[in-house]
mmCIF file of the N, C-alpha and C atoms, coordinates in Angstrom:
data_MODEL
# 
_entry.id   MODEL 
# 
loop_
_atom_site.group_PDB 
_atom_site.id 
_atom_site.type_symbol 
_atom_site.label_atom_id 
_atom_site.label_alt_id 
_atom_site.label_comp_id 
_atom_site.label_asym_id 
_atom_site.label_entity_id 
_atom_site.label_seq_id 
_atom_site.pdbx_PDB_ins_code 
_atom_site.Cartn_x 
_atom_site.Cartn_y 
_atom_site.Cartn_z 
_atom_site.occupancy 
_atom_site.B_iso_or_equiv 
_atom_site.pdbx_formal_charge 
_atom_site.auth_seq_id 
_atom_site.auth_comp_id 
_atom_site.auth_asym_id 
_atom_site.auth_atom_id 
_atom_site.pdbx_PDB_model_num 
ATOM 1   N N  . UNK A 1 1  ? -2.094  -18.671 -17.316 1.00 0.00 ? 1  UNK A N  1 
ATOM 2   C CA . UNK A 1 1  ? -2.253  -18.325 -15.931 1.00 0.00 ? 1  UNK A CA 1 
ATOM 3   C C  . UNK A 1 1  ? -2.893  -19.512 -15.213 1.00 0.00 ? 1  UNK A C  1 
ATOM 4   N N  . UNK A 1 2  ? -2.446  -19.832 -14.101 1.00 0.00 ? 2  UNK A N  1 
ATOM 5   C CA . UNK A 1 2  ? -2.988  -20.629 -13.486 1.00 0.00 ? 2  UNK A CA 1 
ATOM 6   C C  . UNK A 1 2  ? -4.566  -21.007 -12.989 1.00 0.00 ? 2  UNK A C  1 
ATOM 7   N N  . UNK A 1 3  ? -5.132  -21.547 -12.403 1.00 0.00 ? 3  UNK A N  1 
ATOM 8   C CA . UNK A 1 3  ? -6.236  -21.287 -12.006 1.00 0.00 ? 3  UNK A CA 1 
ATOM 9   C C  . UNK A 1 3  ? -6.205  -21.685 -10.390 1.00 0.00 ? 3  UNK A C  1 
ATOM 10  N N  . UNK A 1 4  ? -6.597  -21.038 -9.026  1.00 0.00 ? 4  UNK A N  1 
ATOM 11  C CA . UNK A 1 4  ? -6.455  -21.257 -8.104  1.00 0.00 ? 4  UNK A CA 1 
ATOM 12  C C  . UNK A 1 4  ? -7.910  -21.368 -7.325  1.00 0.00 ? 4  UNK A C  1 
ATOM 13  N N  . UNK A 1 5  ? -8.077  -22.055 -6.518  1.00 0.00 ? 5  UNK A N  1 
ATOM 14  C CA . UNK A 1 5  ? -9.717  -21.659 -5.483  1.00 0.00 ? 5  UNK A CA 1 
ATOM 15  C C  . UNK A 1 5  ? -9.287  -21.140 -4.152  1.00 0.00 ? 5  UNK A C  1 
ATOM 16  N N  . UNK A 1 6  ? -10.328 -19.858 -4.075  1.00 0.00 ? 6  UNK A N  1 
ATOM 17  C CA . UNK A 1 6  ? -10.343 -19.293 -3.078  1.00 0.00 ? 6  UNK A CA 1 
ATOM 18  C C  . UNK A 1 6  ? -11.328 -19.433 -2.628  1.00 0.00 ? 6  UNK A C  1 
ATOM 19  N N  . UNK A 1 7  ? -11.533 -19.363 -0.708  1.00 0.00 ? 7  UNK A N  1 
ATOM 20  C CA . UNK A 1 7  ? -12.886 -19.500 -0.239  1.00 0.00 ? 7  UNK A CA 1 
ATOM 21  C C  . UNK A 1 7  ? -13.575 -18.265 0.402   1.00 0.00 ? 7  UNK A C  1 
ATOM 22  N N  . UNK A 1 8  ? -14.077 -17.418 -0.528  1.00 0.00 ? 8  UNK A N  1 
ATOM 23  C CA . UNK A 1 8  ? -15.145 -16.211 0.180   1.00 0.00 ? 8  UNK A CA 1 
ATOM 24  C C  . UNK A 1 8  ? -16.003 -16.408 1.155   1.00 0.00 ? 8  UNK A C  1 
ATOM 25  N N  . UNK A 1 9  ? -16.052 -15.489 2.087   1.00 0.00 ? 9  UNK A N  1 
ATOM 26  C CA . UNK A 1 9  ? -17.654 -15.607 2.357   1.00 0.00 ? 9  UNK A CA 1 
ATOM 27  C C  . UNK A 1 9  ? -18.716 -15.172 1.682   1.00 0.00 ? 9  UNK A C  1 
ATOM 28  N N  . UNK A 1 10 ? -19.833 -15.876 1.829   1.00 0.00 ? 10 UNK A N  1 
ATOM 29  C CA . UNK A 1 10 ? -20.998 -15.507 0.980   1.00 0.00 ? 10 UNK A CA 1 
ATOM 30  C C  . UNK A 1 10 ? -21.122 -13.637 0.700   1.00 0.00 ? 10 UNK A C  1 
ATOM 31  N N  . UNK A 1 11 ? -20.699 -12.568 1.573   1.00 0.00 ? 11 UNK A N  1 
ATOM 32  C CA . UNK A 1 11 ? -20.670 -11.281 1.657   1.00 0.00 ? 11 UNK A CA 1 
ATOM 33  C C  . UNK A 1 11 ? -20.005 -10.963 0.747   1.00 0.00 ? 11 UNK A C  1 
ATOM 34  N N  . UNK A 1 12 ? -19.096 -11.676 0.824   1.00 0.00 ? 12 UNK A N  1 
ATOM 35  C CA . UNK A 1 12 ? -18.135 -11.177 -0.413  1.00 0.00 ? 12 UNK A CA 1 
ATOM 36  C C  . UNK A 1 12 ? -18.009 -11.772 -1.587  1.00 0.00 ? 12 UNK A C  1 
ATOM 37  N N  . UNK A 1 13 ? -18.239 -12.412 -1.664  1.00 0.00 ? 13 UNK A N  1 
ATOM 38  C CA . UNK A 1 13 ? -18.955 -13.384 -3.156  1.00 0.00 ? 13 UNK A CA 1 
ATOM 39  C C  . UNK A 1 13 ? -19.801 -12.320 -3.689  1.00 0.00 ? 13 UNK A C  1 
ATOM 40  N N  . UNK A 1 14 ? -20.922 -12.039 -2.731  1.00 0.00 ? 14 UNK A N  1 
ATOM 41  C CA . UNK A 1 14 ? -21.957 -10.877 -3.890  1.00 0.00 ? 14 UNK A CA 1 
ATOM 42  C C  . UNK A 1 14 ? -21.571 -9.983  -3.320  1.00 0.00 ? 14 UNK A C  1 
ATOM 43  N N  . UNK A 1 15 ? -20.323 -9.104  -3.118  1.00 0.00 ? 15 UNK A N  1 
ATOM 44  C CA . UNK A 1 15 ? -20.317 -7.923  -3.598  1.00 0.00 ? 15 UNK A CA 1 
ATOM 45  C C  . UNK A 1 15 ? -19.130 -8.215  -4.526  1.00 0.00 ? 15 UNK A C  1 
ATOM 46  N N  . UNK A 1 16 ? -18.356 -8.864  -5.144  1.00 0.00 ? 16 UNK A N  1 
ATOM 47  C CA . UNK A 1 16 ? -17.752 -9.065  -5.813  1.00 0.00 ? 16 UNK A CA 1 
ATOM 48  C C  . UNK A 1 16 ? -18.409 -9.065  -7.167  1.00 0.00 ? 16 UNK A C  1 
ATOM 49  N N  . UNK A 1 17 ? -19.341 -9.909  -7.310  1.00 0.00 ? 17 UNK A N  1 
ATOM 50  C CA . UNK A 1 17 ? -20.502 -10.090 -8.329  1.00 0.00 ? 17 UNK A CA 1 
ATOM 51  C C  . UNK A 1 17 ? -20.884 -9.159  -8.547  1.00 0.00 ? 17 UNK A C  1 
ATOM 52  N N  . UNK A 1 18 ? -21.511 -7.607  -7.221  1.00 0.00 ? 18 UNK A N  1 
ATOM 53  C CA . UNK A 1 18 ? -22.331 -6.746  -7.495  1.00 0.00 ? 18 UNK A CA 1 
ATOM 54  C C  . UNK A 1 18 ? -21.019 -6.102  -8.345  1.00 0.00 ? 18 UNK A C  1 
ATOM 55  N N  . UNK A 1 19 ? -19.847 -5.617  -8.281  1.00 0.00 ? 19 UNK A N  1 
ATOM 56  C CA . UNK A 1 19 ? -18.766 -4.602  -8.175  1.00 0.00 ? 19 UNK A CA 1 
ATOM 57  C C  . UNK A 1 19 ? -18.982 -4.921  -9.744  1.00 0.00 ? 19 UNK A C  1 
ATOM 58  N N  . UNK A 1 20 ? -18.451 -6.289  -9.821  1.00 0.00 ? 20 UNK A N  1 
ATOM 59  C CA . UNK A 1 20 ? -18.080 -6.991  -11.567 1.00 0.00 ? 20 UNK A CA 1 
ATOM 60  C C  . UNK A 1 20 ? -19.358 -6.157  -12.256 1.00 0.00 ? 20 UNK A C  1 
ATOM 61  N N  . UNK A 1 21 ? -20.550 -6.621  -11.963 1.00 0.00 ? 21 UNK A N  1 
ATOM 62  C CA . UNK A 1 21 ? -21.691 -6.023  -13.167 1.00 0.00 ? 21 UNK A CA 1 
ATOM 63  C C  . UNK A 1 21 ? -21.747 -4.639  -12.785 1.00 0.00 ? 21 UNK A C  1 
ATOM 64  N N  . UNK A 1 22 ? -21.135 -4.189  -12.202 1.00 0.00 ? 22 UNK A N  1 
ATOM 65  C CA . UNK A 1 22 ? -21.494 -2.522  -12.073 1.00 0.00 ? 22 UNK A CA 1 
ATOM 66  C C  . UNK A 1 22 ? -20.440 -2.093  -12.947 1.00 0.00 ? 22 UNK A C  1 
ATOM 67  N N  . UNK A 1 23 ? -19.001 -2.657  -12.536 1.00 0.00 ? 23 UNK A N  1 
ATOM 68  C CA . UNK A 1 23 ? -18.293 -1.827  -13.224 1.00 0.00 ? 23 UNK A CA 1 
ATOM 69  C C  . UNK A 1 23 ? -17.658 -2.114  -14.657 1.00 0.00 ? 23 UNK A C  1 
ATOM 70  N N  . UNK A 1 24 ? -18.278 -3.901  -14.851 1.00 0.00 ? 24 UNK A N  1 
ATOM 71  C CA . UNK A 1 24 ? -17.791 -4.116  -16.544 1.00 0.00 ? 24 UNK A CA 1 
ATOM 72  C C  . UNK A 1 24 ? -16.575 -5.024  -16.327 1.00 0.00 ? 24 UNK A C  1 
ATOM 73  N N  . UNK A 1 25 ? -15.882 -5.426  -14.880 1.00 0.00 ? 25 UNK A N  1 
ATOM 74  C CA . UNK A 1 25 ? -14.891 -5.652  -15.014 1.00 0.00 ? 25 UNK A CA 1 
ATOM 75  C C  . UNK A 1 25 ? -14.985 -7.118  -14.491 1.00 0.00 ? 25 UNK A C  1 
ATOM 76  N N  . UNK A 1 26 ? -13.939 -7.791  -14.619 1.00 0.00 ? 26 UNK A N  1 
ATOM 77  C CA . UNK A 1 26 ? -14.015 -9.401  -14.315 1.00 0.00 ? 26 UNK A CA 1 
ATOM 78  C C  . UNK A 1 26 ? -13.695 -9.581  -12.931 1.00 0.00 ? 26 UNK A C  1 
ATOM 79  N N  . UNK A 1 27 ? -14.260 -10.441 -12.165 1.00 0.00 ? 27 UNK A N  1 
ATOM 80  C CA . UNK A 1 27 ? -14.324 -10.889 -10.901 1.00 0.00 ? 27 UNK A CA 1 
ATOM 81  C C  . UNK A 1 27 ? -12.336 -10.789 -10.441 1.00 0.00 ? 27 UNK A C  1 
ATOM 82  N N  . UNK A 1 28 ? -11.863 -11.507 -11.682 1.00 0.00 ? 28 UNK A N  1 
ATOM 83  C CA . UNK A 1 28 ? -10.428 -11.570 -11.427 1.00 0.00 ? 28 UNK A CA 1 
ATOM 84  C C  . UNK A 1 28 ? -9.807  -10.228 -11.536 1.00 0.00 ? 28 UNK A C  1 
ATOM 85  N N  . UNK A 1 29 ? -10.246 -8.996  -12.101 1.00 0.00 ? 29 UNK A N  1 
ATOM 86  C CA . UNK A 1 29 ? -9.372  -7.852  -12.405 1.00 0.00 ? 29 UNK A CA 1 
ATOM 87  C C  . UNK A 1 29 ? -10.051 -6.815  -11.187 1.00 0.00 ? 29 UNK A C  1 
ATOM 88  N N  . UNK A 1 30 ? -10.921 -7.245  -10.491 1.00 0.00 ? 30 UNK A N  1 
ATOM 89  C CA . UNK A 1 30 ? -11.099 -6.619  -9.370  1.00 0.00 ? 30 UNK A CA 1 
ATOM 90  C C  . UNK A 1 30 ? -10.388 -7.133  -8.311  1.00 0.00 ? 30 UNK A C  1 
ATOM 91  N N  . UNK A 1 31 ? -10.676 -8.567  -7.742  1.00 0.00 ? 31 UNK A N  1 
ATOM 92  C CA . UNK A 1 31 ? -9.777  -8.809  -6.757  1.00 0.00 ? 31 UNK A CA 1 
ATOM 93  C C  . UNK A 1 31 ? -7.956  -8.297  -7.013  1.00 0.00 ? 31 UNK A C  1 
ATOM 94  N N  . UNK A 1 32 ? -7.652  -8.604  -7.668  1.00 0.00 ? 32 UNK A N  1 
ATOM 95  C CA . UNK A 1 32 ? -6.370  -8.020  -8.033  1.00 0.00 ? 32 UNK A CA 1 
ATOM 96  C C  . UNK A 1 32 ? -6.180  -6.590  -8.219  1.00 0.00 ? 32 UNK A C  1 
ATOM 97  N N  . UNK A 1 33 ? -6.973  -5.571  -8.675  1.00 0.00 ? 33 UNK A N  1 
ATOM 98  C CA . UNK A 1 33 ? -7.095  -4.389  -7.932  1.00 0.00 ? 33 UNK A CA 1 
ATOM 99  C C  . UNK A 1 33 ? -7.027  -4.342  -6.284  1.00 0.00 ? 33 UNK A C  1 
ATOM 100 N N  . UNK A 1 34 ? -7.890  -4.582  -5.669  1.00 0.00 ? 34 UNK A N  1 
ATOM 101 C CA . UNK A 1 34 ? -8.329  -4.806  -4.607  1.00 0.00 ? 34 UNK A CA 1 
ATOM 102 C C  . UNK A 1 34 ? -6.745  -5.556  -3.812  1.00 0.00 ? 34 UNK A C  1 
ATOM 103 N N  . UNK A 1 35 ? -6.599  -6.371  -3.890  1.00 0.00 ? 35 UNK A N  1 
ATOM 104 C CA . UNK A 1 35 ? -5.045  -6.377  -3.297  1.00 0.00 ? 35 UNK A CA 1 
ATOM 105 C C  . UNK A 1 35 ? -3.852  -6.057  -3.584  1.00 0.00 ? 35 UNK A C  1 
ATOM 106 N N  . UNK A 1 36 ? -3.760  -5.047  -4.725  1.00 0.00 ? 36 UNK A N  1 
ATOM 107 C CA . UNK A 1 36 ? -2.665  -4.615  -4.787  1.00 0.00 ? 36 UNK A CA 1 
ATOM 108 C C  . UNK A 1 36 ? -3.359  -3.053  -4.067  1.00 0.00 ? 36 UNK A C  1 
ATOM 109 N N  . UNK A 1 37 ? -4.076  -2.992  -3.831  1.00 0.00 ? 37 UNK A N  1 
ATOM 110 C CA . UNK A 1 37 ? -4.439  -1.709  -2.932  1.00 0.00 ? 37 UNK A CA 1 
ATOM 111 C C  . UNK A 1 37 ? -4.330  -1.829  -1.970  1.00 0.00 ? 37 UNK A C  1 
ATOM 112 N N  . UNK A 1 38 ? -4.217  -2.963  -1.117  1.00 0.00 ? 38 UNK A N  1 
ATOM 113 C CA . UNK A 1 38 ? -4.610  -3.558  0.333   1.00 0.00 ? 38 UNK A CA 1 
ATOM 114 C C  . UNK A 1 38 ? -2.520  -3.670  0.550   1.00 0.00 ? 38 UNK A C  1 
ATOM 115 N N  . UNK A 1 39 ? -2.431  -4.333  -0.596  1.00 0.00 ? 39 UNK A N  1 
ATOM 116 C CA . UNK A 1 39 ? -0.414  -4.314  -0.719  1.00 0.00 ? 39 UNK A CA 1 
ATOM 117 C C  . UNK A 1 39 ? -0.046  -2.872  -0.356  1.00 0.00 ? 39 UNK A C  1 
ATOM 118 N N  . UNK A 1 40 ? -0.559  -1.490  -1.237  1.00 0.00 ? 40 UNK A N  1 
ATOM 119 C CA . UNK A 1 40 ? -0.094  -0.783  -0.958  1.00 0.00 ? 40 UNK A CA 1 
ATOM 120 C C  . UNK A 1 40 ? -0.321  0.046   0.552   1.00 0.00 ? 40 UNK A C  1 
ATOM 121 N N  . UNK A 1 41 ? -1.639  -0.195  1.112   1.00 0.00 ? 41 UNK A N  1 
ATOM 122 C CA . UNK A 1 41 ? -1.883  0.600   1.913   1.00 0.00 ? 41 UNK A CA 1 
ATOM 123 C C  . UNK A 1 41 ? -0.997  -0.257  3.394   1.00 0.00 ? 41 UNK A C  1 
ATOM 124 N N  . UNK A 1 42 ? -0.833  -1.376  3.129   1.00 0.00 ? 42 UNK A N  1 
ATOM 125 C CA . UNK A 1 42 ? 0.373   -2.308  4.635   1.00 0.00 ? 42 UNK A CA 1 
ATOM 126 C C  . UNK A 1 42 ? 1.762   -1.533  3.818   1.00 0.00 ? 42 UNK A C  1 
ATOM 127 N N  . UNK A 1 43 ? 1.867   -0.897  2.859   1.00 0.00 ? 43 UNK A N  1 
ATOM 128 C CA . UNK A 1 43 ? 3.455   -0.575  2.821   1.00 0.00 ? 43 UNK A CA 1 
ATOM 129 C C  . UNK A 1 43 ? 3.209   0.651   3.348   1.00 0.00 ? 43 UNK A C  1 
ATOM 130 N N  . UNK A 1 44 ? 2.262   1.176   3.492   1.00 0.00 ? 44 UNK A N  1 
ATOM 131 C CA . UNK A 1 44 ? 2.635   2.710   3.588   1.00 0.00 ? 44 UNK A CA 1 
ATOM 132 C C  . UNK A 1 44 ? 2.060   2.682   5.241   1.00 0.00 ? 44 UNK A C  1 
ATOM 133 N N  . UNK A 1 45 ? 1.404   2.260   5.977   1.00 0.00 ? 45 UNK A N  1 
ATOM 134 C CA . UNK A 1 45 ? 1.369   1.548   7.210   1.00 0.00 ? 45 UNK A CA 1 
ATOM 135 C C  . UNK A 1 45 ? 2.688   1.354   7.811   1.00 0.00 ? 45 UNK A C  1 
ATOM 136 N N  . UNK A 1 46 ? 3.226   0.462   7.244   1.00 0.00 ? 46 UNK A N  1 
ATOM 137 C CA . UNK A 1 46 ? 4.308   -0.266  7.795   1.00 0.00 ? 46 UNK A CA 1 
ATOM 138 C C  . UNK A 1 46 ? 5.770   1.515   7.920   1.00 0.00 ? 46 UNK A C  1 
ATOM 139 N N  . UNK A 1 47 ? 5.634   1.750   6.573   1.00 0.00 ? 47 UNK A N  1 
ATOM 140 C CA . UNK A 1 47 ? 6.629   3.035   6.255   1.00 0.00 ? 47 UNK A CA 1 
ATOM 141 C C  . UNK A 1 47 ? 6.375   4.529   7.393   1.00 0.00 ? 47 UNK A C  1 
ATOM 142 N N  . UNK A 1 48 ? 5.035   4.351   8.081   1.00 0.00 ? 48 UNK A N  1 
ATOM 143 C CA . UNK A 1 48 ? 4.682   5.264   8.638   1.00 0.00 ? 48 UNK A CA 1 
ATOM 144 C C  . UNK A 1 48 ? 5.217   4.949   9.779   1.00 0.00 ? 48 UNK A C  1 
ATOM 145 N N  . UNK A 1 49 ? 4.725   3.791   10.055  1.00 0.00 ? 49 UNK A N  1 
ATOM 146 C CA . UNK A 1 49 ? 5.033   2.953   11.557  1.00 0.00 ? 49 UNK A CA 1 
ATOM 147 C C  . UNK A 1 49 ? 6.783   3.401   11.928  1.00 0.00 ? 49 UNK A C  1 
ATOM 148 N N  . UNK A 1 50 ? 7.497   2.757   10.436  1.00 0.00 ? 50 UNK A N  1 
ATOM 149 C CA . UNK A 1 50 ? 9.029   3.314   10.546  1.00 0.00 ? 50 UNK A CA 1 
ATOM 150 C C  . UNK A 1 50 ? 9.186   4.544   11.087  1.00 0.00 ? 50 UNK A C  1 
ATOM 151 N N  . UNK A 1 51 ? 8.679   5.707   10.055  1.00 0.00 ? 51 UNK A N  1 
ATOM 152 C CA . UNK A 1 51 ? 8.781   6.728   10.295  1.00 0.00 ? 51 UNK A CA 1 
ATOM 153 C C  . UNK A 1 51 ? 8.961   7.451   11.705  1.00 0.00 ? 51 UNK A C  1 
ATOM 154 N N  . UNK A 1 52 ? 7.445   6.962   12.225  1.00 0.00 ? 52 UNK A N  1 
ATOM 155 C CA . UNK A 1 52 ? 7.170   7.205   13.472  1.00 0.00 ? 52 UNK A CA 1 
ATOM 156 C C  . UNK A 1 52 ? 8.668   6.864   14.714  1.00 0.00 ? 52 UNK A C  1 
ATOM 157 N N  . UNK A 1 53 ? 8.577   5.792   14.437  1.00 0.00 ? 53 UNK A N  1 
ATOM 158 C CA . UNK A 1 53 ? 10.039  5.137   15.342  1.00 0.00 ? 53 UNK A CA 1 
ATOM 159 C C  . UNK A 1 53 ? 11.399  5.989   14.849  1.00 0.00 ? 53 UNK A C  1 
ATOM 160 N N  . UNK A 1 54 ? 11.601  6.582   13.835  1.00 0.00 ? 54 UNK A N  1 
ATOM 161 C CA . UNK A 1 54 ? 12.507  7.277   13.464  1.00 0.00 ? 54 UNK A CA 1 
ATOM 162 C C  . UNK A 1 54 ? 12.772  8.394   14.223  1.00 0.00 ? 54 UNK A C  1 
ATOM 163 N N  . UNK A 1 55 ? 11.781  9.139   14.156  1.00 0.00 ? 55 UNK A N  1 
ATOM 164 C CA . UNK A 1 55 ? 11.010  10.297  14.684  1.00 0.00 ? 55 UNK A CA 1 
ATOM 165 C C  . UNK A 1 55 ? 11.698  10.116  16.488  1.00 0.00 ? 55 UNK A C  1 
ATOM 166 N N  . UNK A 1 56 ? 10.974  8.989   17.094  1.00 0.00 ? 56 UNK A N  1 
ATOM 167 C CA . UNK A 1 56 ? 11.490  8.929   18.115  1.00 0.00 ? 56 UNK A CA 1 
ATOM 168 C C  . UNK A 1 56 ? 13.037  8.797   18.988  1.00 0.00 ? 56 UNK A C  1 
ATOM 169 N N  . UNK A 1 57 ? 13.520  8.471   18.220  1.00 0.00 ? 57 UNK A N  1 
ATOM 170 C CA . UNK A 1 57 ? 15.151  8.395   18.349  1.00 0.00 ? 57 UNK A CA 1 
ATOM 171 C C  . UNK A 1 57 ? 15.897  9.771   17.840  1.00 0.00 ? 57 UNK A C  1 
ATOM 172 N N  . UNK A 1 58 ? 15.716  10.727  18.941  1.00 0.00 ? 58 UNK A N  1 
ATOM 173 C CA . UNK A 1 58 ? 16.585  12.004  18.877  1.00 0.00 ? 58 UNK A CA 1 
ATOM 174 C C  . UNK A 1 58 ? 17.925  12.189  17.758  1.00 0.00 ? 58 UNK A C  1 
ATOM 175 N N  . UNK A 1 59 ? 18.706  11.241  18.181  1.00 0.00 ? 59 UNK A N  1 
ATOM 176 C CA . UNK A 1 59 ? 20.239  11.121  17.336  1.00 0.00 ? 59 UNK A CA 1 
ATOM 177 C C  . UNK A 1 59 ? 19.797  10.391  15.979  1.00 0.00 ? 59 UNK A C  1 
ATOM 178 N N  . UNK A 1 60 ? 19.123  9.437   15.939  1.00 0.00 ? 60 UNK A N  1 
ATOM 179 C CA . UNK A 1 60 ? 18.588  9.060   14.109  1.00 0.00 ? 60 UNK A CA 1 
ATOM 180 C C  . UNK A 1 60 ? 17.836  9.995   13.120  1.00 0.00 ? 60 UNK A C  1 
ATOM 181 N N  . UNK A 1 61 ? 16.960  10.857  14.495  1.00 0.00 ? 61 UNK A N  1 
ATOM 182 C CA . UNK A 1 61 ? 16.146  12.208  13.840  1.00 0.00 ? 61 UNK A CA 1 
ATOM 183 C C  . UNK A 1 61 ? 17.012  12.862  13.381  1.00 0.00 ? 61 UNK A C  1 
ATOM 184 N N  . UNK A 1 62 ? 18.081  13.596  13.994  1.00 0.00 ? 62 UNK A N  1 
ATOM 185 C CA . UNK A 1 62 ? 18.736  14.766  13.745  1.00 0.00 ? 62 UNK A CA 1 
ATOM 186 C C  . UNK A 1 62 ? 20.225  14.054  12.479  1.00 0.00 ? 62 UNK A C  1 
ATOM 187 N N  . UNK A 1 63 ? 20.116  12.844  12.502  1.00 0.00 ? 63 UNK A N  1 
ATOM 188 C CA . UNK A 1 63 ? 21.016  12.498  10.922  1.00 0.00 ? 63 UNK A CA 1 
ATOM 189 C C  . UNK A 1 63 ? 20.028  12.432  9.544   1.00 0.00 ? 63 UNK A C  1 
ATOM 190 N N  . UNK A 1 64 ? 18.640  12.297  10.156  1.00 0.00 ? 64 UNK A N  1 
ATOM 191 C CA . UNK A 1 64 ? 17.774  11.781  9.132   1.00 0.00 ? 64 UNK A CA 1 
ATOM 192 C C  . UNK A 1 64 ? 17.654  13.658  8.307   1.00 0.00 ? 64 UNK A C  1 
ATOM 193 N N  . UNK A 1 65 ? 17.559  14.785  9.367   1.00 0.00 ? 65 UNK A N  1 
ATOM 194 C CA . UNK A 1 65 ? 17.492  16.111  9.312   1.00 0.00 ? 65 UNK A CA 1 
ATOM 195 C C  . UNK A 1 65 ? 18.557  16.460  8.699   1.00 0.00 ? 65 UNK A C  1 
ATOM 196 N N  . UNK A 1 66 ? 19.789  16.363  8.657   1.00 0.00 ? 66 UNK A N  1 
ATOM 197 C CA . UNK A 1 66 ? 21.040  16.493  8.205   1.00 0.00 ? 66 UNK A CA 1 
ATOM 198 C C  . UNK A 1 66 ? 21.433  16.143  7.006   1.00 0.00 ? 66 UNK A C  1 
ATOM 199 N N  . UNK A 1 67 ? 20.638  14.728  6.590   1.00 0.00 ? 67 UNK A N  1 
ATOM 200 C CA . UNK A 1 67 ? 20.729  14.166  5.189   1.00 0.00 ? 67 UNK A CA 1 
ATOM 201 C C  . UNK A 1 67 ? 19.970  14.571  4.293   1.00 0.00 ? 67 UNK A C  1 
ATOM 202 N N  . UNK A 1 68 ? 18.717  15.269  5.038   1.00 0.00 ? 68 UNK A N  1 
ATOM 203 C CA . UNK A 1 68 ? 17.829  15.671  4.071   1.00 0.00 ? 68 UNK A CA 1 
ATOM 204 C C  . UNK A 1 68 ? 18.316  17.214  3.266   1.00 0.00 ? 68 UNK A C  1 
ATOM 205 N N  . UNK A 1 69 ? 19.097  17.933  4.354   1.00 0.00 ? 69 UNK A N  1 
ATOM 206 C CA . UNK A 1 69 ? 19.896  19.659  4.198   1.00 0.00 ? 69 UNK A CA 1 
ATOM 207 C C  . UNK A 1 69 ? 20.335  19.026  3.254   1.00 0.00 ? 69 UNK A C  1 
ATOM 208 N N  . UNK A 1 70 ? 21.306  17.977  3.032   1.00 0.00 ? 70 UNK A N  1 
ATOM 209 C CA . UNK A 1 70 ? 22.302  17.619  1.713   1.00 0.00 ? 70 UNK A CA 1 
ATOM 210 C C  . UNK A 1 70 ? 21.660  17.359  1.081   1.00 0.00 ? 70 UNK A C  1 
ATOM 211 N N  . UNK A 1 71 ? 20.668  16.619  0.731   1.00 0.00 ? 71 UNK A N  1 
ATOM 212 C CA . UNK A 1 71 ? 19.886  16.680  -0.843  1.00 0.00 ? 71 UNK A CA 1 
ATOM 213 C C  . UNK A 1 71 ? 19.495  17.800  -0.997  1.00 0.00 ? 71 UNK A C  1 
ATOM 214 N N  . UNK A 1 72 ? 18.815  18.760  -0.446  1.00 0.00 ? 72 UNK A N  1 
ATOM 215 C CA . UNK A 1 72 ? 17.889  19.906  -0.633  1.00 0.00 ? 72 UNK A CA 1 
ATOM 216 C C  . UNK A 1 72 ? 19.724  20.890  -1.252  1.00 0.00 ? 72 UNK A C  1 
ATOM 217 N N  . UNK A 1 73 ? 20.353  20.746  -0.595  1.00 0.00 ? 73 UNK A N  1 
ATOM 218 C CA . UNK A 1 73 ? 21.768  21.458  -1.405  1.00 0.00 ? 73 UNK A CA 1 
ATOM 219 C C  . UNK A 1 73 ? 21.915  20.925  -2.811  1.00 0.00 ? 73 UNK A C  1 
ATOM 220 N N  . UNK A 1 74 ? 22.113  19.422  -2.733  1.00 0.00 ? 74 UNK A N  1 
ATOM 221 C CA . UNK A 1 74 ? 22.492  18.648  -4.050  1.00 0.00 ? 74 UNK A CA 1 
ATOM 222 C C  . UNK A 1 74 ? 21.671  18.954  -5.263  1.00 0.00 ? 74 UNK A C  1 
ATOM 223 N N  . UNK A 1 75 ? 20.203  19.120  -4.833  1.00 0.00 ? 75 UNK A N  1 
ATOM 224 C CA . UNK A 1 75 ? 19.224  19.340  -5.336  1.00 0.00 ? 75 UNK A CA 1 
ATOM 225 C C  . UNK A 1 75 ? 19.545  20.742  -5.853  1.00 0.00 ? 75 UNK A C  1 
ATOM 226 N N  . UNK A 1 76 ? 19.728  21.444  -5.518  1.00 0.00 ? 76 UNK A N  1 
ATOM 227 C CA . UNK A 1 76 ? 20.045  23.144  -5.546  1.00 0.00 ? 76 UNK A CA 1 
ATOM 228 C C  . UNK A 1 76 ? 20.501  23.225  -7.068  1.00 0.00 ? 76 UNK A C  1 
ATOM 229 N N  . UNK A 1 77 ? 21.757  22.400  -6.785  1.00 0.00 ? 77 UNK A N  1 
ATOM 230 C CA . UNK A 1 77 ? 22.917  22.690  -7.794  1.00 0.00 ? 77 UNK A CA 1 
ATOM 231 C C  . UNK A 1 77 ? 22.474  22.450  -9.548  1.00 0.00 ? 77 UNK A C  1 
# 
């Protein structure tokens, strides 16, 4: 694995430090927690945001409503 430098601020330097000795885990297996959480929460942001705009378009709503009857059938079977 590579090795890369990142520049914290001092705030986050020690709570990074505090997190590591609290929880046993390495400075590196937290940040990488930590942004694949931050990854997931902009996808589901972003998916809502869609949503929302979906929602607003009457004629995309009512195909999005229509497609869903056909799985819930497909599903049936």
């Amino acid at each position: 694995m590579s090795e890369l430098t990142v520049t914290l601020s001092n705030t986050a330097h020690k709570t990074l430090i505090e997190l590591a000795e609290t929880s046993g885990e390495t400075m590196q297996m937290i940040l990488d927690k930590a942004i694949e959480s931050y990854r997931r929460h902009i996808f589901l942001e972003q998916a809502n945001q869609a949503f929302a705009a979906l929602r607003q378009n009457e004629e995309l709503w009512q195909d999005e409503l229509a497609e869903r009857e056909l799985w819930d059938q497909a599903i049936a079977d």
